[in-house]
VOLO-403349 format. One record per residue (C-alpha): chain; y, x, z; residue number from 1. Coordinates in steps of 0.5 Angstrom, whole numbers, plus 500, padded with zeros to 3 digits. Each point is the difference from the previous one (the first is absolute). Example, Ala and Ser with C-alpha at 12.3 -4.5 7.8 and 13.67 -1.06 7.14 Angstrom:
% VOLO-403349
<chain:A; Y:491; X:525; Z:516; resi:1>
<chain:A; Y:507; X:502; Z:498; resi:2>
% end
This chain:
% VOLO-403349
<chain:A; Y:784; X:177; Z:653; resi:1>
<chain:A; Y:507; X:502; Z:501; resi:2>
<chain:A; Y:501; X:507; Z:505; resi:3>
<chain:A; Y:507; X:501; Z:501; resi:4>
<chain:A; Y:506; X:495; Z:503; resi:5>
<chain:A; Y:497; X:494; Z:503; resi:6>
<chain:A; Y:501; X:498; Z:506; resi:7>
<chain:A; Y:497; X:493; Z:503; resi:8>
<chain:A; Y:497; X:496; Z:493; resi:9>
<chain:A; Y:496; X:494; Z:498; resi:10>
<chain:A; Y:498; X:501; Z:493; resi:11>
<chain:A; Y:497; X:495; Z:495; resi:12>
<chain:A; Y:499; X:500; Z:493; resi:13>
<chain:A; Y:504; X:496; Z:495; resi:14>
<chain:A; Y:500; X:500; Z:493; resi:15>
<chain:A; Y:496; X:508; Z:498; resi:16>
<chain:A; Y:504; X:502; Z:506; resi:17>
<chain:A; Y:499; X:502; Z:508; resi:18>
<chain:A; Y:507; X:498; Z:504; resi:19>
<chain:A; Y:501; X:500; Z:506; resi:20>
<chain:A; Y:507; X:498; Z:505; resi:21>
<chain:A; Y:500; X:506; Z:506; resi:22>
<chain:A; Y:503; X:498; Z:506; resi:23>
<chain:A; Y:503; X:506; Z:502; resi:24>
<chain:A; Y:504; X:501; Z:493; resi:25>
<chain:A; Y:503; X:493; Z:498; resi:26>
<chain:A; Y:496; X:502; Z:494; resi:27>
<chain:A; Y:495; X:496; Z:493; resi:28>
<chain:A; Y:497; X:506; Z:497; resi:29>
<chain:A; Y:494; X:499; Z:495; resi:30>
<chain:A; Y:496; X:505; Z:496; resi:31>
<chain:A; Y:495; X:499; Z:495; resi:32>
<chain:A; Y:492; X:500; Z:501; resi:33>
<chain:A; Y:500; X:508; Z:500; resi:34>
<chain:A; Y:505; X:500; Z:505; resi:35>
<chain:A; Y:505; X:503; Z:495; resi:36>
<chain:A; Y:507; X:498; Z:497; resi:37>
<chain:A; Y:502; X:498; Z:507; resi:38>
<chain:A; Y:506; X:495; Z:500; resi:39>
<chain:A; Y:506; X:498; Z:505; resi:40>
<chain:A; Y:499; X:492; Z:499; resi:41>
<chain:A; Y:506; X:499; Z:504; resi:42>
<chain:A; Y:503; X:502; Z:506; resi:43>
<chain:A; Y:501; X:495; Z:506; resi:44>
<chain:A; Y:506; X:498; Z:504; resi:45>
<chain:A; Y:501; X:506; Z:506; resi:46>
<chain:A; Y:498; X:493; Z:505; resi:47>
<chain:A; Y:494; X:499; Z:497; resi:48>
<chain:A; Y:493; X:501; Z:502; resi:49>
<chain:A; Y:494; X:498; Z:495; resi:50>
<chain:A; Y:493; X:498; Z:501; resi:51>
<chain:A; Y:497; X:498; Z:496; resi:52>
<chain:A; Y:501; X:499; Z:492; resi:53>
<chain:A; Y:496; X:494; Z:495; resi:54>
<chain:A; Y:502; X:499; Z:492; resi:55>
<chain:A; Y:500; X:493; Z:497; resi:56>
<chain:A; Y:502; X:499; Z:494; resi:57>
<chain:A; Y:506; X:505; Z:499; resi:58>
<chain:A; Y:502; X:499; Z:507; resi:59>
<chain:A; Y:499; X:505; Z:506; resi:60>
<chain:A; Y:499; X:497; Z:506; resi:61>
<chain:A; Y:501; X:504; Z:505; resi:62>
<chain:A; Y:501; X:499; Z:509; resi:63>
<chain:A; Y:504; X:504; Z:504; resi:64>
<chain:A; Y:498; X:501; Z:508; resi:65>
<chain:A; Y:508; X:501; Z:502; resi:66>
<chain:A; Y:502; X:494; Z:497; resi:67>
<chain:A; Y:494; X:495; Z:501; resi:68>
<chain:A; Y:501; X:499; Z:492; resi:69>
<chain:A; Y:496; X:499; Z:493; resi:70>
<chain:A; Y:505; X:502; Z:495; resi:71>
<chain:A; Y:499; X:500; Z:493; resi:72>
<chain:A; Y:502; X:506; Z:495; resi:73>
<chain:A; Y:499; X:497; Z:491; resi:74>
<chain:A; Y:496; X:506; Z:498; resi:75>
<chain:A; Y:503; X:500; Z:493; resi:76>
<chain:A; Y:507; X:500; Z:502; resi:77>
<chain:A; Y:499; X:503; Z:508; resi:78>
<chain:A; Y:506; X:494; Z:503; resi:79>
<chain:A; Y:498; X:497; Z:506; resi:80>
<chain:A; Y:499; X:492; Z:498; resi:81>
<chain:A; Y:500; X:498; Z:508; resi:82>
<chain:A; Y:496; X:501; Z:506; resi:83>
<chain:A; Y:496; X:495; Z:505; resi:84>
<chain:A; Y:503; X:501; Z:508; resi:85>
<chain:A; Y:498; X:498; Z:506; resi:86>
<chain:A; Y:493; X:502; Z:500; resi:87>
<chain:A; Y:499; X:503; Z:507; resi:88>
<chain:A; Y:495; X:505; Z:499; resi:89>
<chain:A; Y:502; X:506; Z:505; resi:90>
<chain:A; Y:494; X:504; Z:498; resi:91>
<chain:A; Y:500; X:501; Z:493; resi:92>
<chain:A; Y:499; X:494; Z:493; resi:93>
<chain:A; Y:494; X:502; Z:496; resi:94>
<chain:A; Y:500; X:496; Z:494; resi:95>
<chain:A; Y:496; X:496; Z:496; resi:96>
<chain:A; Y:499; X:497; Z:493; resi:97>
<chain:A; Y:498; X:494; Z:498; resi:98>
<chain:A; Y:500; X:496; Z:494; resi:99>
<chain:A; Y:496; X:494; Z:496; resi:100>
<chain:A; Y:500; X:504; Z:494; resi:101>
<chain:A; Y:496; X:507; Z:504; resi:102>
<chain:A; Y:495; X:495; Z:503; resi:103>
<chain:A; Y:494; X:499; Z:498; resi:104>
<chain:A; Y:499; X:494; Z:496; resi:105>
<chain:A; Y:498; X:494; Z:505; resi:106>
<chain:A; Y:504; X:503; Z:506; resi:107>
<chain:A; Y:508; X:498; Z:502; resi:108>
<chain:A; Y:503; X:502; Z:507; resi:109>
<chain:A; Y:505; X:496; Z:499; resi:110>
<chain:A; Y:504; X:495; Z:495; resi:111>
<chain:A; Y:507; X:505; Z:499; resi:112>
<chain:A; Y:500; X:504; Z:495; resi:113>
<chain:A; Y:500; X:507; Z:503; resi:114>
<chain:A; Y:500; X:502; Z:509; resi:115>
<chain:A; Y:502; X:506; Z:501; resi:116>
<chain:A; Y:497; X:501; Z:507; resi:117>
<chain:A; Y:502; X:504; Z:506; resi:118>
<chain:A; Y:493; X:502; Z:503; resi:119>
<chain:A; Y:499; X:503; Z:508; resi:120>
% end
């Protein structure tokens, strides 16, 4: 979908959007559903090394391989609100969603109001 300038990324889709964290750049790009309209979302700290990327209600959760880390990143404003450490996880930290509100009726995976999951 996007032909120039990406180097090692993970894409995902969000809100009529394709974004994606290249490793190689410290970068969150996105384009829209045509691969058009291409956007810095934001650049990362020169340390950092992103994995892996998931939205939750305005919050970007993202892991970082060189920290052992997920961060999270508000979408509206692009601040940091914080990160959880300590996860060591030396071969990358795929992510995964999930929440009582986007499972089927009937199903609960846990009685917390969100997890956010860092998957082998």
């Amino acid at each position: 979908m996007v032909a120039e300038s990406t180097e090692w990324n993970n894409p995902r889709l969000f809100s009529n959007r394709l974004y994606w964290v290249d490793s190689r750049t410290g970068r969150i790009e996105s384009v829209d559903f045509n691969g058009n309209n291409r956007q810095r979302f934001k650049t990362l700290p020169f340390s950092s090394q992103p994995y892996d990327i998931v939205l939750y209600s305005g919050v970007f959760y993202y892991s970082d391989t060189s920290s052992q880390s997920i961060n999270k990143i508000d979408k509206a404003t692009k601040q940091s609100l914080g990160s959880y450490t300590g996860l060591g996880a030396s071969n990358g930290l795929r992510l995964a969603m999930f929440s009582p509100v986007r499972q089927p009726k009937g199903m609960y995976l846990s009685t917390h109001s969100e997890i956010v999951a860092a998957v082998p």
